[in-house]
N, C-alpha and C positions, 0 to 999 in steps of 0.2 A: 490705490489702497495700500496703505502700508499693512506690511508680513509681520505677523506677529507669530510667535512659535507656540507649540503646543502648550509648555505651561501657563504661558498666559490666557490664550485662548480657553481653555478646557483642562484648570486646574484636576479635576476629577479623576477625568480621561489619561490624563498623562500620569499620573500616578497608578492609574490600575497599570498602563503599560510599563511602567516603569517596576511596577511588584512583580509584572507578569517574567520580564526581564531578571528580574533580581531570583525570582524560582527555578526557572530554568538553570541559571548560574548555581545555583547552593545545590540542586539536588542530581543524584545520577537520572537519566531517563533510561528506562529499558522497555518501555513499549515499543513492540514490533513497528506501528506503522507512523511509530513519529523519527524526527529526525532535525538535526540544526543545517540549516539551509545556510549558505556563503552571505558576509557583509554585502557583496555585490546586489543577491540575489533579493535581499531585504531591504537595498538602494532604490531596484527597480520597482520594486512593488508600490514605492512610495512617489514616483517619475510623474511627470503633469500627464501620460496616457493616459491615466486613471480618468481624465476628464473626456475622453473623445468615443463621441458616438460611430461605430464603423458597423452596421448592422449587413450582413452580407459577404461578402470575399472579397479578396484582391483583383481589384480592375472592374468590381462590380457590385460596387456597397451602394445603400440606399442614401448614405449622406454626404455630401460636400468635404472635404478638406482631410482625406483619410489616403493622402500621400503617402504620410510616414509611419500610418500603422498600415498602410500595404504593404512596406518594405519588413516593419515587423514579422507582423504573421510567415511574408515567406522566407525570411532568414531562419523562424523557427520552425518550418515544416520542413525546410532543408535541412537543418540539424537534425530535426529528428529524423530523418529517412538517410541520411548518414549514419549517425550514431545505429542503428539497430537494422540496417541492412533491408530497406523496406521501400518499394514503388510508391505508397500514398501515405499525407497523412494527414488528418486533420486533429488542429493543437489548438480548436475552440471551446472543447467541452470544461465548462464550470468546475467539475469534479467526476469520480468516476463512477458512482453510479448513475449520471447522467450521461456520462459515456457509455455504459453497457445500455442504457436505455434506447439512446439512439443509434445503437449497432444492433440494438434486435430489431427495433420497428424499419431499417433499414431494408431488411430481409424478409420482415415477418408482419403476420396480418393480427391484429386483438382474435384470439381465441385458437391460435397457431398451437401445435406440441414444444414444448421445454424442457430440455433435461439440464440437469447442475447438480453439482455436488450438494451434499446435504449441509443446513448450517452448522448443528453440531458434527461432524466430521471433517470441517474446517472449510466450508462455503463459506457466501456473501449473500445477506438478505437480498442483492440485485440478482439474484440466479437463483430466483422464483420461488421465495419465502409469500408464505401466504397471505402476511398484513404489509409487505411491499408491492409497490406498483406493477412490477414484474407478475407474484403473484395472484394479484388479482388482471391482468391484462391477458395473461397467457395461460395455456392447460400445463402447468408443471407440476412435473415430476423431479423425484431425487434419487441422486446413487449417495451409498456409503463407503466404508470401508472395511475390508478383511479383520475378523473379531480377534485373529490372533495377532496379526504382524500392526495393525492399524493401518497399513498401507492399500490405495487405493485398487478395489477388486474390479479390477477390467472385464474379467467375466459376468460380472455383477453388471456394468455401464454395461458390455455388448447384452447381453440380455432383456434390458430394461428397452435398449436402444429399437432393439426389432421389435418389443412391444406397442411401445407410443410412437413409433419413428418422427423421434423428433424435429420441426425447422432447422433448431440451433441444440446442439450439444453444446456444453459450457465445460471449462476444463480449467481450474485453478482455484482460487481462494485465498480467505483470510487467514489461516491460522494451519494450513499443511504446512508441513517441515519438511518435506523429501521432494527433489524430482519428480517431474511429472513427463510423462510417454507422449509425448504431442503425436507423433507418429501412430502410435495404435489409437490416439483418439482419432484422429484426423479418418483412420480408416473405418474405423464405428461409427462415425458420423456418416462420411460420403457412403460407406456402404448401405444404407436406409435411404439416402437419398437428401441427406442433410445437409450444414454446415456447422463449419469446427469454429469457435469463436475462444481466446485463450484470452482468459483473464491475467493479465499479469501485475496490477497492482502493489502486489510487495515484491516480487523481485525484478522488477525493470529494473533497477540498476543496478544489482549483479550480473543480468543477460547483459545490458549496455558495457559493464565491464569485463565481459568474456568469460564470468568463470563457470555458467550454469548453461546450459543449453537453450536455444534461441527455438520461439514456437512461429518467429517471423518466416514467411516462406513457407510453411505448413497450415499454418493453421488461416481460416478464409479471413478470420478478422481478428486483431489483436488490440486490446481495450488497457487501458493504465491508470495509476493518477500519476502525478509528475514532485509530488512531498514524500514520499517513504525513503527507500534505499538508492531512488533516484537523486535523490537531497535538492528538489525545484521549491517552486511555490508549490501550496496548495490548487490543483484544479487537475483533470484531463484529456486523454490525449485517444484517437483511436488510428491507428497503425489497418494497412488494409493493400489490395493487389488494383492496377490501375482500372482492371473490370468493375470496381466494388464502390470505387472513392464517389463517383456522384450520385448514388443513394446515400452512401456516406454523408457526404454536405448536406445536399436536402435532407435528411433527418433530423442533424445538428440543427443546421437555419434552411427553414423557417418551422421545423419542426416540432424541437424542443425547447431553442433557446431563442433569444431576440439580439442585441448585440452582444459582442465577445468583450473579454475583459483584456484590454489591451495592453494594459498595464501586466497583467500576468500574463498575458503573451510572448511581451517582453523578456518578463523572468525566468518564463521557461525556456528561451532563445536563450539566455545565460547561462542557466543549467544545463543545457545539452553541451555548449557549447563549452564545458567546464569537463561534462564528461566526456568529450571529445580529446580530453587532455591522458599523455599516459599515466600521471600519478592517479586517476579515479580506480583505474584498473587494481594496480596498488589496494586503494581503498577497500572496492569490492572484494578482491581476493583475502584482506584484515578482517572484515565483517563478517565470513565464512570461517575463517578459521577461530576468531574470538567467539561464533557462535561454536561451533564443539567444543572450544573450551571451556565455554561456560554451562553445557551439559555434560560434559562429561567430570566433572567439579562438582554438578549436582548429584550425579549417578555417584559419587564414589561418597556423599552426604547423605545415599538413602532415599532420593528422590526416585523416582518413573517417570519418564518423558514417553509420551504417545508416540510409535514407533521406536522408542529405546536412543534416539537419537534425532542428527537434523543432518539434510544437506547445502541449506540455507542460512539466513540471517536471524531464524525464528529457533522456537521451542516450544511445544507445551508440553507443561506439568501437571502431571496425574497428580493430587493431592490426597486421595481419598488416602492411600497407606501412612498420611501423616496426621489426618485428622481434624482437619481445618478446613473451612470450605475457603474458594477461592475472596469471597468478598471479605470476609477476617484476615486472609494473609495479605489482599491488596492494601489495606484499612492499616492493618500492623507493618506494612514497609512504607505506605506514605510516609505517615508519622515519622518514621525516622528520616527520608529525603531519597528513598526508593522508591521511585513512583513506576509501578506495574500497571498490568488489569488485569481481574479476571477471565476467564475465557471457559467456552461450555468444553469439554470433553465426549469425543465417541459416548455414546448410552449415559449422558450423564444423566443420575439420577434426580439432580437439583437444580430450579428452576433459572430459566436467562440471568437473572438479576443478585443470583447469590453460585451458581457454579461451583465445580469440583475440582478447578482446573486454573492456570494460570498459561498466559503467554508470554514469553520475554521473547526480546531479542535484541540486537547487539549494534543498528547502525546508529544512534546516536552516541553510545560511548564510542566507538568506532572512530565518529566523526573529533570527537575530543579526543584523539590518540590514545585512547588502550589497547592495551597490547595483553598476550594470553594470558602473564602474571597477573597483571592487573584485574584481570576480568576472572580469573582463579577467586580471585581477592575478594571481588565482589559478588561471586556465588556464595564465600562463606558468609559473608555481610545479609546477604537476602537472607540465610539458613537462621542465622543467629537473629533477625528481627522476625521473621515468622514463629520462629520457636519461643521468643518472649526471654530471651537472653541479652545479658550487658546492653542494654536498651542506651544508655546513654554512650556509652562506650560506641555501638555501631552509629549513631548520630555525629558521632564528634567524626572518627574516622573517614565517613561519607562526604563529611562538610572538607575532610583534607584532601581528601580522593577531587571533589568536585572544585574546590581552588587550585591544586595541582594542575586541574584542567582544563582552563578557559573556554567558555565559548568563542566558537569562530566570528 
């Protein structure tokens, strides 16, 4: 058969991806859990793996000719228990709510106790929101956080904890900005009789690159996606102690899932294998610091950040003192080629879909070399298109900012 390339093929197709491509390029991204993954990493994804059935594990898949995605898979489960200092892992889960799904039912029975952070206080609808799978399969419960500091009240979890005594405590999320205590969760947990499970989906790859504290070796089970601050493909990963890994698997396959995406198996074997390098560390350690600089840029504009700050690569923004709900300021920085989200806020008064609140955060510029000025630069940019100032002016500037800085 002769190859014929995408535009021929599927004129359509290839111009969405090619706009999709051209967006990326012209606008800054500041969403927390996105991020511009390596040419390699978007090489692999594209690899003839994509075509091979390997349903099952290495040395024991259910089809014929899964040589070279067994050497796959264990090249990436060795990186990953490298990279993050960890006895097992399994690097088949699709994505990470599918990850935490088959790390609870690994442990836990339908109708088990759940505790997790709450969504608004910077959970994961996978940590037993009530129109998610989670929470309809399990009896969950939620903690919040401290009314004053926003920061997470452990007296609140141990409390909660000796009530329901939960299966699985859950300890991380979408949209925290601070360190989190693995250690006193881990003891909340086992003291009920539990397990600790640590969500680390946004900052696996600041833990990977040493600058935040690691919940591996603490916590019973550590879940991820391998697209955020990690900069992989999109899909997940769960991290686990050698007691744990084959409920682990049987949960994954034949559990949840059918065969593995081998192709992103791959690409996550290249992203580990990328952060295995000393310049990621580098990376990580920029992400962290271009994150307080660009709260503390906002703080000195007027803004509140939930807990007044970050120790991470996030932020969210209390908006109510500005007057805008988060869907108008997200709405008013697209347009101009800042692409945010909105995000709910502690007690926010307004609904998921219109919120009081915003989340940024800093690994894709990051990944495009910003540096603290720069990213100064670009809190005033966000301020002046949320406020409905020099509108064409922050547009033109954005489009210099985002040419100065190529994607990878």
């Amino acid at each position: 058969m002769k190859q014929k390339n995408l535009s021929q093929v599927d004129p359509a197709v290839f111009h969405l991806c090619k706009e999709e491509e051209d967006r990326q390029a012209r606008t800054l991204t500041l969403i927390a859990s996105e991020n511009h993954c390596s040419s390699a990493v978007r090489e692999t994804m594209a690899s003839f793996l994509t075509d091979k059935y390997a349903e099952g594990y290495p040395g024991r898949r259910y089809y014929g000719g899964c040589e070279v995605g067994d050497e796959v898979e264990r090249l990436a489960r060795n990186r990953a228990k490298e990279l993050f200092g960890a006895e097992a892992a399994n690097v088949q889960p699709h994505s990470g709510t599918q990850a935490n799904l088959a790390a609870y039912l690994a442990v836990m029975n339908a109708g088990d106790p759940l505790l997790g952070m709450a969504l608004n206080a910077g959970g994961h609808l996978s940590h037993g929101f009530a129109r998610n799978h989670t929470g309809m399969l399990f009896r969950a419960e939620h903690y919040g956080l401290d009314d004053e500091t926003g920061l997470i009240n452990y007296d609140e979890v141990q409390a909660k904890a000796e009530s329901l005594r939960p299966k699985v405590l859950v300890g991380g999320g979408s949209s925290y900005p601070r360190l989190i205590d693995w250690e006193r969760l881990r003891k909340i947990a086992h003291g009920v009789g539990g397990l600790l499970m640590a969500d680390i989906a946004h900052p696996a790859g600041l833990i990977a690159g040493k600058v935040i504290p690691s919940p591996v070796g603490v916590a019973d089970l550590v879940t991820m996606t391998t697209h955020k601050t990690l900069r992989g493909p999109r899909g997940g990963m769960i991290l686990c102690g050698k007691d744990l890994i084959k409920k682990v698997n049987s949960s994954v396959f034949p559990g949840g899932q059918g065969g593995p995406f081998l192709h992103a198996i791959a690409a996550k074997a290249v992203a580990f294998g990328e952060a295995l390098r000393p310049e990621f560390q580098d990376y990580a350690r920029q992400v962290v610091v271009n994150a307080k600089a660009l709260g503390d840029a906002l703080l000195g504009l007027g803004y509140e950040l939930v807990t007044g700050g970050t120790d991470t690569h996030l932020l969210t923004v209390d908006l109510r003192p500005k007057g805008i709900s988060g869907k108008e300021a997200e709405a008013r920085c697209l347009e101009l080629g800042l692409v945010i989200n909105k995000n709910l806020i502690p007690k926010d008064p307004r609904p998921a879909m219109e919120t009081s609140g915003l989340r940024l955060g800093t690994p894709a510029l990051t990944t495009r070399g910003f540096k603290e000025e720069e990213v100064r630069e670009v809190a005033e940019l966000l301020d002046r298109a949320i406020s409905g100032k020099d509108r064409e002016a922050v547009r033109a500037r954005v489009r210099e900012l985002a040419e100065a800085h190529p994607l990878p």
